[in-house]
C-alpha positions as CSV (number, residue, x, y, z in Angstrom):
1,X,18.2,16.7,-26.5
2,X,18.3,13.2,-25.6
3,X,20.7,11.3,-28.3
4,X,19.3,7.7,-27.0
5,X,20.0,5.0,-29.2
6,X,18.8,1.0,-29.4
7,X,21.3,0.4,-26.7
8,X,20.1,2.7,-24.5
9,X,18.6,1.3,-21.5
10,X,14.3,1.8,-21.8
11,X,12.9,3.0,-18.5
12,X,8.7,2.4,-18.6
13,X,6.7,5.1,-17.0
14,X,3.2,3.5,-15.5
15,X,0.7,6.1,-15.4
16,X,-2.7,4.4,-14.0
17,X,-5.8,6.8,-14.6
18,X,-9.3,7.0,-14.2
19,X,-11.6,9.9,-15.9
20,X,-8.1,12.3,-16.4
21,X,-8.8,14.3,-19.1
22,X,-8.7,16.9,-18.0
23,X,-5.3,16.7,-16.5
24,X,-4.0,14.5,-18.9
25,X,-3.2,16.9,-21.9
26,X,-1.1,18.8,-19.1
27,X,0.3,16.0,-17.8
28,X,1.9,15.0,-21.4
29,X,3.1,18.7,-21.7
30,X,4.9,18.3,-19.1
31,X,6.6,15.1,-19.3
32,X,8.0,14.9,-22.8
33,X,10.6,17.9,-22.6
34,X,11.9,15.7,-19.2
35,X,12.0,13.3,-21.0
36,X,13.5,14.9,-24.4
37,X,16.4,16.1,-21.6
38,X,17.3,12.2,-20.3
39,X,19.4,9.9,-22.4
40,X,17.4,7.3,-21.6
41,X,14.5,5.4,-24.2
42,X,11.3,5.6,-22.6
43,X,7.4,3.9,-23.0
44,X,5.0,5.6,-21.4
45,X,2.4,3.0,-20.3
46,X,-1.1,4.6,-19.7
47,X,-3.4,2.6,-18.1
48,X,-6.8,3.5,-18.6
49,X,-9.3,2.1,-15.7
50,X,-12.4,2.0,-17.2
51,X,-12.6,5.9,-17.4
52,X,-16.4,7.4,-18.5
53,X,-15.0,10.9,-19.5
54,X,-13.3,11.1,-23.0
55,X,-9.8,9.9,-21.8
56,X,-9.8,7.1,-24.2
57,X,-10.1,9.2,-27.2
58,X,-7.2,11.5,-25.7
59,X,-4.8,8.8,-25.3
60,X,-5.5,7.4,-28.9
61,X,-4.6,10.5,-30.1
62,X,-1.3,10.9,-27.9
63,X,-0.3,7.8,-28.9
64,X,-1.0,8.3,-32.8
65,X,1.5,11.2,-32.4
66,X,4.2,9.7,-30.2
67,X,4.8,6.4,-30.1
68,X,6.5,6.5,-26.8
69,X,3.1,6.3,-25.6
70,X,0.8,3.0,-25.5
71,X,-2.4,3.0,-23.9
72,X,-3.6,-0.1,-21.9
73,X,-7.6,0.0,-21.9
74,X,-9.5,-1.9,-18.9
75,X,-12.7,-3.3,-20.0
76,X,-13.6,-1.1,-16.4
77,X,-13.0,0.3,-13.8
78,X,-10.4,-2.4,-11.5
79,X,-9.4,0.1,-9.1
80,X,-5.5,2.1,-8.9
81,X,-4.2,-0.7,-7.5
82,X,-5.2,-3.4,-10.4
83,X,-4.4,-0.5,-12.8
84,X,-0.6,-0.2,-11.2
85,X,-0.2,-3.9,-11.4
86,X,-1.4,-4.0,-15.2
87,X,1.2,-1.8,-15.9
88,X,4.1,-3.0,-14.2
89,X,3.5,-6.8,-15.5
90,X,3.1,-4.8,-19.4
91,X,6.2,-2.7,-18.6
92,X,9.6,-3.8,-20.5
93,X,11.9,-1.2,-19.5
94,X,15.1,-1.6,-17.1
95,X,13.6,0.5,-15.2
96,X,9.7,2.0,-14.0
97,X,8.3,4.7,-12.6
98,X,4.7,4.4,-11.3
99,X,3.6,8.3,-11.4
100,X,0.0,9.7,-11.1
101,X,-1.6,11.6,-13.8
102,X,-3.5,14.2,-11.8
103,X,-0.1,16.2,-11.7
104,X,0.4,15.7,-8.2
105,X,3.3,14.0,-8.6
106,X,6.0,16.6,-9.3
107,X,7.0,15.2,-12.9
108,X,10.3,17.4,-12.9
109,X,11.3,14.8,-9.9
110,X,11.8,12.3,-12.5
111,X,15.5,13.0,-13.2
112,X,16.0,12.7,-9.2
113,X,14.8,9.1,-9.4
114,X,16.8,8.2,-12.7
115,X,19.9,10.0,-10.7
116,X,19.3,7.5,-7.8
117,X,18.8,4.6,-9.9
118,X,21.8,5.3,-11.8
119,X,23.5,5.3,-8.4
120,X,22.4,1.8,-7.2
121,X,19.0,2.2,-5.6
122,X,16.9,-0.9,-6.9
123,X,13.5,0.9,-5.5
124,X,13.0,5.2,-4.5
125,X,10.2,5.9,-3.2
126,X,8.4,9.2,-3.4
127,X,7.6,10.4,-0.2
128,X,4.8,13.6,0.4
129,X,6.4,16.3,3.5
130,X,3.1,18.5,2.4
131,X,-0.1,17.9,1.1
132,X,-1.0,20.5,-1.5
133,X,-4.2,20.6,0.3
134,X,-4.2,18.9,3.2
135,X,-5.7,19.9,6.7
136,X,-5.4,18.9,9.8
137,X,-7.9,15.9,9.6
138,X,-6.4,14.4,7.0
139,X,-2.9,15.0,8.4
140,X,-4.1,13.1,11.7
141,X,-5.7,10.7,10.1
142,X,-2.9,9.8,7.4
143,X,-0.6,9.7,10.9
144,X,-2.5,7.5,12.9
145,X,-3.0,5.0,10.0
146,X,0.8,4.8,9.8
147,X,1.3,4.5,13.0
148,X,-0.9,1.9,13.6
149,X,0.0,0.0,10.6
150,X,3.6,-0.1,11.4
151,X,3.2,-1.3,15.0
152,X,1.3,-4.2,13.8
153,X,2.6,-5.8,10.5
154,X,6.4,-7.0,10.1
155,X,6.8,-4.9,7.3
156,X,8.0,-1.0,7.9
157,X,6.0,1.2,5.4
158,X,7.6,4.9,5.6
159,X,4.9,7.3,6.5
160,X,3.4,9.3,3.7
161,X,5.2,7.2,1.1
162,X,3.5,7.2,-2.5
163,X,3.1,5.2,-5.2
164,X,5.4,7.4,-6.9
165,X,8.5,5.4,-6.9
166,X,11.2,3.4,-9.3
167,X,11.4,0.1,-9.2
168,X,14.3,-1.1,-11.0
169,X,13.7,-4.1,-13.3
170,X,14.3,-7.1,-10.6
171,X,11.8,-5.7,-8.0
172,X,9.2,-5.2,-11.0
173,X,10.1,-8.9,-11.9
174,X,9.8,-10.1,-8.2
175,X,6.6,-7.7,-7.3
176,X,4.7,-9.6,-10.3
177,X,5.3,-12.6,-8.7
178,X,3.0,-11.5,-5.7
179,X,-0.6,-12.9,-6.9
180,X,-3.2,-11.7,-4.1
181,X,-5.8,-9.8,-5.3
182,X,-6.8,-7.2,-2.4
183,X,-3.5,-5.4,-2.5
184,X,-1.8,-2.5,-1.8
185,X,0.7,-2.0,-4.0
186,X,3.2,-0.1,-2.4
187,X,3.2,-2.2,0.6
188,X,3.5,-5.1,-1.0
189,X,6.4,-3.5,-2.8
190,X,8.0,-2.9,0.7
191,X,7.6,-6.3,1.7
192,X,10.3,-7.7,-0.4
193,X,12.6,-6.2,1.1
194,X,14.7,-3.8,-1.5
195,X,16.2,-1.2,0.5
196,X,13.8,2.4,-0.2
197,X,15.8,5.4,-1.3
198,X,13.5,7.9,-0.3
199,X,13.2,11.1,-2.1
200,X,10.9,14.2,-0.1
201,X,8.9,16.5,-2.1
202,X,5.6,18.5,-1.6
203,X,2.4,17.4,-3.6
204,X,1.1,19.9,-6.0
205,X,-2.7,20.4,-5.8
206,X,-4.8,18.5,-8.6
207,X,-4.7,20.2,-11.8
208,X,-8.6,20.1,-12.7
209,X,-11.3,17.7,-11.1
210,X,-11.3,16.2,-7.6
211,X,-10.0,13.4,-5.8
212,X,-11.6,9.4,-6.9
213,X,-11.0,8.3,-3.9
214,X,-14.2,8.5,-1.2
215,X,-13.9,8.2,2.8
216,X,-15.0,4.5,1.5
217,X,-12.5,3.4,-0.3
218,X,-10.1,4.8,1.6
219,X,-11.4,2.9,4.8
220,X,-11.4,-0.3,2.2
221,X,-7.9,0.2,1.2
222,X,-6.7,0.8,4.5
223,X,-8.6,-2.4,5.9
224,X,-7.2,-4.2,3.0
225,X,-3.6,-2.4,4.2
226,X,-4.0,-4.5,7.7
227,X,-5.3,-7.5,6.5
228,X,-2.3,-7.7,3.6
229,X,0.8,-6.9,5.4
230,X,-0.1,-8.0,9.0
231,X,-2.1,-11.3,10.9
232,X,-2.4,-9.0,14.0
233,X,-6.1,-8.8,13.4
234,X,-6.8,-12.0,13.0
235,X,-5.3,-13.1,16.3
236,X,-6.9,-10.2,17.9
237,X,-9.9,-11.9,19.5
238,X,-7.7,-14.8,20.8
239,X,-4.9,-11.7,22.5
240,X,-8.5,-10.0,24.0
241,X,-9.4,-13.6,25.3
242,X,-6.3,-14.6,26.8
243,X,-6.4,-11.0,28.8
244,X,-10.0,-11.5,29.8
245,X,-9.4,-15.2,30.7
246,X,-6.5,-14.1,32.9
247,X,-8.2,-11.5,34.3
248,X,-11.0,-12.6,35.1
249,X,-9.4,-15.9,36.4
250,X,-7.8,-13.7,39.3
251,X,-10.6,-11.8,40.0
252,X,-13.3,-15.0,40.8
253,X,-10.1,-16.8,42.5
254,X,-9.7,-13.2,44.5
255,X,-13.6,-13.2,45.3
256,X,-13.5,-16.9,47.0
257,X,-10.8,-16.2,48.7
258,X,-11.8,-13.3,50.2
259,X,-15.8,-13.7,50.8
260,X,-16.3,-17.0,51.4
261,X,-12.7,-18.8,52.7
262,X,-11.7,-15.3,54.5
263,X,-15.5,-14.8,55.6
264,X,-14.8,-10.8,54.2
265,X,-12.4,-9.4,56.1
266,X,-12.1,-6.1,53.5
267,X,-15.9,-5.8,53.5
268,X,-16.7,-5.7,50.1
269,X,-19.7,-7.7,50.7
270,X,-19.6,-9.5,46.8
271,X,-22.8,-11.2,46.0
272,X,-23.1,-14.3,44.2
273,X,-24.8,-12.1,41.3
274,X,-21.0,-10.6,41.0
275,X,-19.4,-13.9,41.4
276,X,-21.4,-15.7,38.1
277,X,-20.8,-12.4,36.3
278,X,-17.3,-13.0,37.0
279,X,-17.4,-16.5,35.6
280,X,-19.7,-15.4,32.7
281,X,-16.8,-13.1,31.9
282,X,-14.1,-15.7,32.6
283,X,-16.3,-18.0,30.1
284,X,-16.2,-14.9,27.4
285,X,-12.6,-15.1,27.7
286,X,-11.8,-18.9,27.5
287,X,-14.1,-18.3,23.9
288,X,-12.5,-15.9,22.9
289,X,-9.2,-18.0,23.2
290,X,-10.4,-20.7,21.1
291,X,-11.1,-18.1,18.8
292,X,-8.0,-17.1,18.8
293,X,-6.3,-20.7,18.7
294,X,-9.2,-21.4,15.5
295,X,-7.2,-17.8,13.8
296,X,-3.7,-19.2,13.9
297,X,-5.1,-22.2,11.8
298,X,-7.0,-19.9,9.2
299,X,-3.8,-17.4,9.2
300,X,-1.5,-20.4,8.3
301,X,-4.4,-21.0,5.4
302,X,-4.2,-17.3,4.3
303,X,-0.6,-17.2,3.9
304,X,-1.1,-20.0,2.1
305,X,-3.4,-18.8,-0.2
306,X,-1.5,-15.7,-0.8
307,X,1.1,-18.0,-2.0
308,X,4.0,-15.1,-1.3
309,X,7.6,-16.3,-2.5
310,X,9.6,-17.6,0.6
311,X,12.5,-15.5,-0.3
312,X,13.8,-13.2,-2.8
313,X,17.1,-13.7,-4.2
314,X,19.1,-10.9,-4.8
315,X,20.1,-10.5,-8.3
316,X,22.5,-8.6,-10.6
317,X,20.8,-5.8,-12.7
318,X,19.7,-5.9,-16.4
319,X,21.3,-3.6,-18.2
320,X,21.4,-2.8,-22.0
């Protein structure tokens, strides 16, 4: 048994969930003897986003029997990512650990974060090797997106990382700094720059219900992935004109040359109708460019807006 006393450091668990209950009464179960094992103080931060089922009435009664357990109600439904960020800025612990409540998230893992923490990792990141029922699809599709969104943006995202993670109490403090409101939380996590600990670990199939998350919103919070951590699509149309312009340039310059200076030695007989497409093209192009040139101004104005810190010091940690 845990022999924590006022001294002992706190570490916050952040639990965001959405019509849970049936998992939720599992999901205590298994927690609080890993926890009972830990010499640590804990809070146990449920966030409760606008759920429709009878999770509120659940959690009141968890909490009216433990009161390492305190239930943050959303007035609705804000999305996982809103619900992650309410409970990291409530958190007070040295220490949280964002963790699902559909049981996904191997909860006996928890000691394996603390152990790294304890250690000197600022931020460990859970990170899935199998999808508890995951096919190929999914696999592919979960692979490309990383791919993709690690060729374009500045900041490295591992591949099937999680939201499962500890965050020690200076990247909590520094992450609720970060005030966009489209987010993704665990890249935005990445991009200040702690060092990730990774930890490897095979998801568990949901314990009751299905997944929240449609084809939709998972398109949305991709989109919102590429827009948050990268200004490559932005400057897209101006890289597409510039190749266009430049293409098309040499060909019309080829085309004069050939047919009408050279009088067609190659025989390709081009007709003027080819030659304005070419310059309608070449046209496209220069457009496109000024698009582009117009998208550096309105990036400048989005990472402006965003209002990001412009660096992160380093800083000791905070312990009790």
């Amino acid at each position: 048994m845990s022999k924590a006393t006022a001294k002992t450091p706190l570490i916050s668990i952040v639990v965001p969930a959405h019509n849970e209950a049936r998992n939720l009464p599992q999901f205590v179960e298994e927690l609080k003897p890993v926890m009972a094992k830990e010499n640590y103080r804990f809070e146990v931060i449920v966030v409760d986003d606008g759920s429709t089922d009878n999770s509120e009435l659940l959690l009141r009664g968890i909490q009216e029997k433990d009161d390492r357990f305190r239930v943050l109600q959303l007035v609705r439904n804000f999305g996982k990512e809103a619900a992650i960020t309410a409970g990291l800025v409530e958190s007070t612990g040295e220490a949280a650990i964002v963790i699902d409540a559909d049981l996904q998230h191997p909860i006996a893992l928890i000691p394996d974060f603390l152990r790294r923490w304890e250690s000197g990792s600022d931020l460990v990141v859970g990170v899935r090797r199998k999808y508890g029922d995951e096919g190929l699809i999914k696999r592919v599709r979960s692979q490309l997106f990383y791919a993709i969104l690690n060729s374009i943006s500045e900041t490295h995202v591992i591949p099937n990382s999680t939201d499962y993670r500890l965050l020690d109490r200076c990247v909590i403090d520094d992450f609720n700094r970060l005030t966009e409101r489209n987010r993704i939380t665990r890249g935005l996590v990445d991009w200040l720059g702690y060092t990730p600990d990774p930890i490897y670990f095979e998801a568990r199939p949901r314990y009751s219900g299905t997944a929240v998350y449609s084809i939709f919103k998972l398109i949305q919070l991709a989109v919102n992935s590429f827009v948050s951590l990268s200004l490559f699509p932005l400057k897209l149309a101006g890289y597409l004109g510039i190749v266009i312009t430049f293409t098309a340039g040499l060909l019309g310059v080829f085309i004069i040359i050939e047919q009408y200076l050279l009088q067609d030695p190659l025989n390709i007989n081009s007709s003027p109708t080819a030659l304005l497409a070419v310059m309608i093209v070449f046209l496209v192009g220069i457009i496109l460019s000024c698009l582009g040139l117009i998208a550096l101004y309105i990036a400048n104005i989005h990472v402006e807006v965003i209002n990001r810190p412009l660096y992160i010091k380093k800083r000791p940690r905070r312990r009790g």
